[in-house]
PDB file as gemmi writes it, atoms N, CA and C in Angstrom:
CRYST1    1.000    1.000    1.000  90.00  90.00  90.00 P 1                      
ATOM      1  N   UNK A   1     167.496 280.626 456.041  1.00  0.00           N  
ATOM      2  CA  UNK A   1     167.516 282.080 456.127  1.00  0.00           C  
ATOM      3  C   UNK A   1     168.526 282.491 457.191  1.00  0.00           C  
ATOM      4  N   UNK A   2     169.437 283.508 456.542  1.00  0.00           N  
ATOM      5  CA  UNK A   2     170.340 284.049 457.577  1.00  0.00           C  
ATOM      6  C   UNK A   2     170.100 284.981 458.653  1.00  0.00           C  
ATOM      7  N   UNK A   3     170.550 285.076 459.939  1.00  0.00           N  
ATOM      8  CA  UNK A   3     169.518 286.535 460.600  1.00  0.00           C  
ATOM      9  C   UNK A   3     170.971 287.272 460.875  1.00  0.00           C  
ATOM     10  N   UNK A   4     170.816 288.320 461.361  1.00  0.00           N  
ATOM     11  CA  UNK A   4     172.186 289.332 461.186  1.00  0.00           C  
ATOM     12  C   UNK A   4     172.420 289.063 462.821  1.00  0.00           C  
ATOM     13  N   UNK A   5     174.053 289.312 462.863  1.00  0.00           N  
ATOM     14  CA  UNK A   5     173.884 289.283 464.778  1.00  0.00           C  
ATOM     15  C   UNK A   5     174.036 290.298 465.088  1.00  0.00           C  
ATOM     16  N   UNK A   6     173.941 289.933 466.414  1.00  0.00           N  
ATOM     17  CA  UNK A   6     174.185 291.385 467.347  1.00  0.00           C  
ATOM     18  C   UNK A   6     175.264 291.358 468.533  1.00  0.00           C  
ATOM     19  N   UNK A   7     176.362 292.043 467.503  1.00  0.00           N  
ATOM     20  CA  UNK A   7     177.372 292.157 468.407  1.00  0.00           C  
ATOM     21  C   UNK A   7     177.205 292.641 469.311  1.00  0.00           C  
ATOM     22  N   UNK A   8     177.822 292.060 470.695  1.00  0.00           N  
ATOM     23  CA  UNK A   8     178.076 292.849 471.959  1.00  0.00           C  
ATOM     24  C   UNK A   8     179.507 292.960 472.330  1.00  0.00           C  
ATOM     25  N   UNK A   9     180.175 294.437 472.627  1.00  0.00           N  
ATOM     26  CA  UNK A   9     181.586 294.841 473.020  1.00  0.00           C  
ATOM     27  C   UNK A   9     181.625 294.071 474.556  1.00  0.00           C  
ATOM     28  N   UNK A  10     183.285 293.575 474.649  1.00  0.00           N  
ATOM     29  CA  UNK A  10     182.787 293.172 475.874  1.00  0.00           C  
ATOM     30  C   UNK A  10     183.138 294.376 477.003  1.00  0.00           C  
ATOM     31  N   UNK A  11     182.706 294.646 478.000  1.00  0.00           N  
ATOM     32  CA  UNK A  11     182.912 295.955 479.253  1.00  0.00           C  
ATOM     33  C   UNK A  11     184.664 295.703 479.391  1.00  0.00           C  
ATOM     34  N   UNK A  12     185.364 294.948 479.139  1.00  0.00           N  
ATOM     35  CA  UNK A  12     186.565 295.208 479.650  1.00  0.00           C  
ATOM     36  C   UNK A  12     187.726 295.723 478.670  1.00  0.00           C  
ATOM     37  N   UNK A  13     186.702 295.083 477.677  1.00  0.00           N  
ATOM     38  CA  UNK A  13     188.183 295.840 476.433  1.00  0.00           C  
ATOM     39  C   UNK A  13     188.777 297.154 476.338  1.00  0.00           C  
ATOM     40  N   UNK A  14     189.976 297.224 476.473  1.00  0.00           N  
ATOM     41  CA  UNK A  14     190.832 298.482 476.054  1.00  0.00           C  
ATOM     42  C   UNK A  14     190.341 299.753 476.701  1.00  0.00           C  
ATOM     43  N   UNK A  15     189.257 300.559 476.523  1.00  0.00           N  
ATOM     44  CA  UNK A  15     188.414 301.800 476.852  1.00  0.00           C  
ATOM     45  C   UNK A  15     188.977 302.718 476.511  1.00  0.00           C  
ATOM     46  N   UNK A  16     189.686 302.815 475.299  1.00  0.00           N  
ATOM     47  CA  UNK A  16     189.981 303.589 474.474  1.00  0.00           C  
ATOM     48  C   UNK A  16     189.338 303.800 473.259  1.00  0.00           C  
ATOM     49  N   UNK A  17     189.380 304.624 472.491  1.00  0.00           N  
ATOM     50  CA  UNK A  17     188.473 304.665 471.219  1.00  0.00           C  
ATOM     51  C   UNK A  17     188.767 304.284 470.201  1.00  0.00           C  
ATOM     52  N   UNK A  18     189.820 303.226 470.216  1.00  0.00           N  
ATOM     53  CA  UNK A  18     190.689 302.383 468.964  1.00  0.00           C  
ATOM     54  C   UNK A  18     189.770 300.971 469.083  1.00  0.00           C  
ATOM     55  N   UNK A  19     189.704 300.068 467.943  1.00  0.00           N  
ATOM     56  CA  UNK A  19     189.140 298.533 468.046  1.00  0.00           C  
ATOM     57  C   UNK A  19     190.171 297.745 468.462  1.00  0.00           C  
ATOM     58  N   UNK A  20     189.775 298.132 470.045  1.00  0.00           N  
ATOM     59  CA  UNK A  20     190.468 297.197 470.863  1.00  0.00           C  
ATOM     60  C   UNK A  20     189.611 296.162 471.763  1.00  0.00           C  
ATOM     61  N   UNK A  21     188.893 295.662 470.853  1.00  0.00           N  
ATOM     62  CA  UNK A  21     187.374 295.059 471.787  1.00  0.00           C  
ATOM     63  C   UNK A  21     186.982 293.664 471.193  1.00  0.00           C  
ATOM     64  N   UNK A  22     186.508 292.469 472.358  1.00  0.00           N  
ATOM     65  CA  UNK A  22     186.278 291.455 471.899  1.00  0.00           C  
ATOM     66  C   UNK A  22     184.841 291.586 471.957  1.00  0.00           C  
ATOM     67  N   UNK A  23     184.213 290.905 471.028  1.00  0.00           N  
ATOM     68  CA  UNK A  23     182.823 290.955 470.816  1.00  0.00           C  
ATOM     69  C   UNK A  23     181.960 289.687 470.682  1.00  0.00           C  
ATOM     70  N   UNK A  24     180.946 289.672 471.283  1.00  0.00           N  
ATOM     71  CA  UNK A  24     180.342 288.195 471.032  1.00  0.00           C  
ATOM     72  C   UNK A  24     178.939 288.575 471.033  1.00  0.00           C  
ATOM     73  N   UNK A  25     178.840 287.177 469.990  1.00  0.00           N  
ATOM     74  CA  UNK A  25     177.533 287.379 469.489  1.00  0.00           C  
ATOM     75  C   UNK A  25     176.427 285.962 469.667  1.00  0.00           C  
ATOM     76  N   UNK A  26     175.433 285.853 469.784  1.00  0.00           N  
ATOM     77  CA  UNK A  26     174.765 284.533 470.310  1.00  0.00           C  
ATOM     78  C   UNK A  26     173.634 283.829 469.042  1.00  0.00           C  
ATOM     79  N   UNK A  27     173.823 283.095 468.521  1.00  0.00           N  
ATOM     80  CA  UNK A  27     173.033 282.233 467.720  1.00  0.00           C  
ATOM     81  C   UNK A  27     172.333 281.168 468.591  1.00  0.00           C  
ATOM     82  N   UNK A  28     171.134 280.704 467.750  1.00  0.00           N  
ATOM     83  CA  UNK A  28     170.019 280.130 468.720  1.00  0.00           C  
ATOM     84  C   UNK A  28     171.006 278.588 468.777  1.00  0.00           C  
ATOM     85  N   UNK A  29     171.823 278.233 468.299  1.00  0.00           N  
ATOM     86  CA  UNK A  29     172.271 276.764 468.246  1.00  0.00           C  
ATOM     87  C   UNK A  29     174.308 277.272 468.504  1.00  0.00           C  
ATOM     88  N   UNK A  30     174.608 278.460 468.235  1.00  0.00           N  
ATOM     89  CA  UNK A  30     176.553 278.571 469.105  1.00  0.00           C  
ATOM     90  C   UNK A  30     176.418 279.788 469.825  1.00  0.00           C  
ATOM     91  N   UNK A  31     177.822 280.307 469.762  1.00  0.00           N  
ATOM     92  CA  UNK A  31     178.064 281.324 470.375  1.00  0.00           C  
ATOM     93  C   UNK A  31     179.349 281.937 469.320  1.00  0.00           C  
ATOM     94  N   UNK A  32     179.439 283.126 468.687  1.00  0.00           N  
ATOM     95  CA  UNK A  32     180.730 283.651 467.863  1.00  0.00           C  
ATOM     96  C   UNK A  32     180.881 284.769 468.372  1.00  0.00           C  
ATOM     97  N   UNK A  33     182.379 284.571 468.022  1.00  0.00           N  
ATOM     98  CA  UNK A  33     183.330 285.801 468.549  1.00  0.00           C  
ATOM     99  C   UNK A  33     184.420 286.312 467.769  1.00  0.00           C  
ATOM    100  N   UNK A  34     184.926 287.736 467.891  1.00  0.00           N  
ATOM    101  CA  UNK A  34     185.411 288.112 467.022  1.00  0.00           C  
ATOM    102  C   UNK A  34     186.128 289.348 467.700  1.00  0.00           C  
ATOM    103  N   UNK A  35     187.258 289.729 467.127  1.00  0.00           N  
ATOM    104  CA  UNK A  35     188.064 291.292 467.724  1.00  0.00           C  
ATOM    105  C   UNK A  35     187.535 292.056 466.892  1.00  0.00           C  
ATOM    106  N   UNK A  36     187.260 293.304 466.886  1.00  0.00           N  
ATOM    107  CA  UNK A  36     186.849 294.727 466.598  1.00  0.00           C  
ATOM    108  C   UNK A  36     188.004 294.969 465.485  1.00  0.00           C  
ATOM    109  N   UNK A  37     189.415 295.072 465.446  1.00  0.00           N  
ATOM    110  CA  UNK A  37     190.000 294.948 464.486  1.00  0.00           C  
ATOM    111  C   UNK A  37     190.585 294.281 463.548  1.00  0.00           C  
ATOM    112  N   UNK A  38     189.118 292.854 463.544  1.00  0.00           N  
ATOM    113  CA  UNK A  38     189.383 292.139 462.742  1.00  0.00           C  
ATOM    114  C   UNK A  38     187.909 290.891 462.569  1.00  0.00           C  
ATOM    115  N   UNK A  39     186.840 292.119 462.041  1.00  0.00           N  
ATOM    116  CA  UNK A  39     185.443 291.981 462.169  1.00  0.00           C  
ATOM    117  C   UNK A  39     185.288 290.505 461.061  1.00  0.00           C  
ATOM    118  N   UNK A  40     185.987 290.422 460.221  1.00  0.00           N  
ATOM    119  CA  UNK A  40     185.659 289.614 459.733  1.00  0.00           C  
ATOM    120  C   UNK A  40     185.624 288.191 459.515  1.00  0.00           C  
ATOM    121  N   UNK A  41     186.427 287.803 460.740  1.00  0.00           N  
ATOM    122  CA  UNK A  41     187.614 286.573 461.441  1.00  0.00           C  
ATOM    123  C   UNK A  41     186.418 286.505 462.068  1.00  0.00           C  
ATOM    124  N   UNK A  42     185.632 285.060 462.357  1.00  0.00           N  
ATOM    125  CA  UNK A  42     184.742 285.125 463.666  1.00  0.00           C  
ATOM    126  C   UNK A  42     185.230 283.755 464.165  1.00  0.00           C  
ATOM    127  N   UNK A  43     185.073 283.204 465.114  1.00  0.00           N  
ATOM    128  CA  UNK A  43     185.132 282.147 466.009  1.00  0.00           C  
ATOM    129  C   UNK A  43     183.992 281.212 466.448  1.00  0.00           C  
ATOM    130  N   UNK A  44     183.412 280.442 465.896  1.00  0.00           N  
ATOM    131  CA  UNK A  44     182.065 279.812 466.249  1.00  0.00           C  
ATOM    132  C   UNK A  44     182.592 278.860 467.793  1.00  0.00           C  
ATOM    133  N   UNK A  45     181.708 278.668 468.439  1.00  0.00           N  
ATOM    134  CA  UNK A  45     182.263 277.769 469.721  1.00  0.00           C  
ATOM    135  C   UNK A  45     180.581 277.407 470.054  1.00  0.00           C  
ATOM    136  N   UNK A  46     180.632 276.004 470.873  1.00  0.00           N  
ATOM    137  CA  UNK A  46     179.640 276.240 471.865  1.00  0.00           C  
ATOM    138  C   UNK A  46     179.577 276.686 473.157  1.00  0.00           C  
ATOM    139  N   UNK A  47     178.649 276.926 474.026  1.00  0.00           N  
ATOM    140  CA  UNK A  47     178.434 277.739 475.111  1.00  0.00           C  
ATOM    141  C   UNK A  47     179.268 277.093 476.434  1.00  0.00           C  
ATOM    142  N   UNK A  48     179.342 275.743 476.362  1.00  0.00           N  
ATOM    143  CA  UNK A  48     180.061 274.806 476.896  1.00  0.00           C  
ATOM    144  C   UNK A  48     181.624 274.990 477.019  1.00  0.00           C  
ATOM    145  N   UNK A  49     182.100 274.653 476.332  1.00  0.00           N  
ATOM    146  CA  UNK A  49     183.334 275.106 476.153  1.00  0.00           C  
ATOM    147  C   UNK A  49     184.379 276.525 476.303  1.00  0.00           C  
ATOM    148  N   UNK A  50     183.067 277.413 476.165  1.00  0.00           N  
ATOM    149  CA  UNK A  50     182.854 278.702 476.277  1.00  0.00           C  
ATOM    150  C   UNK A  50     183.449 279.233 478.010  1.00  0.00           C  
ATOM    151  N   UNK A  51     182.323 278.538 478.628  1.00  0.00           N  
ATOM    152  CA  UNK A  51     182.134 278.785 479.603  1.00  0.00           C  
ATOM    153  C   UNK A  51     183.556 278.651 480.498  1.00  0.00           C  
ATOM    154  N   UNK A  52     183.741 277.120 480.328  1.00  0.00           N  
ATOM    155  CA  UNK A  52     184.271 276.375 480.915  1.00  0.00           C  
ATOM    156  C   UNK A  52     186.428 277.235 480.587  1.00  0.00           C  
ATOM    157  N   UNK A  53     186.552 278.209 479.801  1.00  0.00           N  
ATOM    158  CA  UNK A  53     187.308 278.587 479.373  1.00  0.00           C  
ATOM    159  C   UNK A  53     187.360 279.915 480.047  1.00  0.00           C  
ATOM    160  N   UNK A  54     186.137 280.702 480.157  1.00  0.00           N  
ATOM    161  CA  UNK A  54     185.496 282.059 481.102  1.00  0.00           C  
ATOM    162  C   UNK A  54     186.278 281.503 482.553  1.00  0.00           C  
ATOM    163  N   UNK A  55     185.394 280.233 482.850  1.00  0.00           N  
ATOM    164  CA  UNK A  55     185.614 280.326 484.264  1.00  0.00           C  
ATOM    165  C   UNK A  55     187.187 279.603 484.454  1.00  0.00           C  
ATOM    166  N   UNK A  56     188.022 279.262 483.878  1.00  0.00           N  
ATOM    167  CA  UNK A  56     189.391 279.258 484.242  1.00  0.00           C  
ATOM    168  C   UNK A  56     190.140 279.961 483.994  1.00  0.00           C  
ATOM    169  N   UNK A  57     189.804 280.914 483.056  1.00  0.00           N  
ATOM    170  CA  UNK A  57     190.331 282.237 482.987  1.00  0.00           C  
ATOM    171  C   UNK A  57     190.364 283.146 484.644  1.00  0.00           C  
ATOM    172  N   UNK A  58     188.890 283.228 485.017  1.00  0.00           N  
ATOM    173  CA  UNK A  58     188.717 283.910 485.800  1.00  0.00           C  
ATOM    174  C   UNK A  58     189.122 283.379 487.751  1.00  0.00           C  
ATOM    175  N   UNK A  59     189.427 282.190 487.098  1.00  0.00           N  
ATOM    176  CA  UNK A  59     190.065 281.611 488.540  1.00  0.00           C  
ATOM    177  C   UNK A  59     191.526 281.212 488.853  1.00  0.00           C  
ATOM    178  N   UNK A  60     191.904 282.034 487.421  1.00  0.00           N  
ATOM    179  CA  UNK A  60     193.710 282.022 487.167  1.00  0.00           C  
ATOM    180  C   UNK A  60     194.050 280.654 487.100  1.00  0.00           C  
ATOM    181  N   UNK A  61     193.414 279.414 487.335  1.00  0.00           N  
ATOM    182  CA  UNK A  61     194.018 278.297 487.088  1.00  0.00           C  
ATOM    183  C   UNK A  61     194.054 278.203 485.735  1.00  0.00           C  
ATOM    184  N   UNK A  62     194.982 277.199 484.893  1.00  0.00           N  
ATOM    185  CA  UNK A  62     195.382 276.769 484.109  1.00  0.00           C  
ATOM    186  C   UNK A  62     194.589 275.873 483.290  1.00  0.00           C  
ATOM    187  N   UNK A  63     193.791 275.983 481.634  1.00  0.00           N  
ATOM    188  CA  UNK A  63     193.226 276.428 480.834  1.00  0.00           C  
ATOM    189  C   UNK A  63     193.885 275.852 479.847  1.00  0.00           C  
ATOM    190  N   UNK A  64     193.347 274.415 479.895  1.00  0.00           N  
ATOM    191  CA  UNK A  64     192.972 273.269 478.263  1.00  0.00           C  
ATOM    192  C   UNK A  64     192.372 273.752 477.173  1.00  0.00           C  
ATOM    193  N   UNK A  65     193.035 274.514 476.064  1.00  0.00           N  
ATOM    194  CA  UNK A  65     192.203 274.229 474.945  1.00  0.00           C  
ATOM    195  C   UNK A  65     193.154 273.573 473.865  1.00  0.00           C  
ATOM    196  N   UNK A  66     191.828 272.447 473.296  1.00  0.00           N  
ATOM    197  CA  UNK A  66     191.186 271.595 472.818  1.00  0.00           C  
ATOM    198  C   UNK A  66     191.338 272.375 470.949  1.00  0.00           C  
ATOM    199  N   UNK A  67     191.700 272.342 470.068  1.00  0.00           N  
ATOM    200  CA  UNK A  67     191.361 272.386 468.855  1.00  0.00           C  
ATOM    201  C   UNK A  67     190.928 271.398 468.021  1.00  0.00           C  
ATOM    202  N   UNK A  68     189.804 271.525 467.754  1.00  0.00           N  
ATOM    203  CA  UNK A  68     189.274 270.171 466.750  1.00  0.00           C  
ATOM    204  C   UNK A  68     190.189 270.568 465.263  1.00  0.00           C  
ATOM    205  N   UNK A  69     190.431 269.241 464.880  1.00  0.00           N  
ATOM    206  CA  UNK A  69     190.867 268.690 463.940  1.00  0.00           C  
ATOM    207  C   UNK A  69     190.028 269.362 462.317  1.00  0.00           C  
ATOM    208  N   UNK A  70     190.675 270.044 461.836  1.00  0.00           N  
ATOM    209  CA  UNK A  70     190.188 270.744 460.475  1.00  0.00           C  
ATOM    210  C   UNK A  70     189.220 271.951 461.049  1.00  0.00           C  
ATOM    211  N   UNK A  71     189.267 272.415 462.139  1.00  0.00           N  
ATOM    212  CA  UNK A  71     188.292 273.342 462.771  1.00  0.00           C  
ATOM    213  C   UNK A  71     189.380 274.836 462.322  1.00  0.00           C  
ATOM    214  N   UNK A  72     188.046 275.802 461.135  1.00  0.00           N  
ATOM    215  CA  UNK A  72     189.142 276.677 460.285  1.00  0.00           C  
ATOM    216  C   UNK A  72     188.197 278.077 460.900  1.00  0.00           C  
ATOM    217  N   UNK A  73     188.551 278.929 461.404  1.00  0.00           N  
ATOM    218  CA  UNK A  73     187.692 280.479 461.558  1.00  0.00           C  
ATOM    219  C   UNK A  73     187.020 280.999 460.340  1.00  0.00           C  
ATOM    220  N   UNK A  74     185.915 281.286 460.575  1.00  0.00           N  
ATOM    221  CA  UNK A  74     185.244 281.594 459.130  1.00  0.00           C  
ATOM    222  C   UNK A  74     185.043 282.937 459.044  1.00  0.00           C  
TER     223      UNK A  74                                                      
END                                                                             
């Protein structure tokens, strides 16, 4: 059984009234994400990887990502 998510805008996007907003949403087993003008593109990830991408973002250091092999946006 499928359950519907619940997008959350994130506080920093754009703050204009155009879909200029990243959104994430939390499943009991990933984490998906998706832009506002382009709802239908989502990004599955785990929370791990997630994170670990948040916090080098946010410490301006320099930021490994990793693409798995046949890994397609659904």
């Amino acid at each position: 059984m499928e359950h519907a998510l619940n997008w959350q805008k994130s506080t920093f996007s754009g703050g204009g009234e155009g879909n200029t907003c990243v959104e994430v949403a939390a499943t009991p087993t990933a984490v998906q994400l998706r832009e506002s003008d382009s709802p239908a593109v989502e990004l599955t990830t785990d929370i791990a990887p997630l994170a670990h991408l948040i916090r080098g973002l946010k410490s301006g250091s320099a930021v490994r990502v990793r693409v798995c092999p046949g890994a397609t946006p659904r």
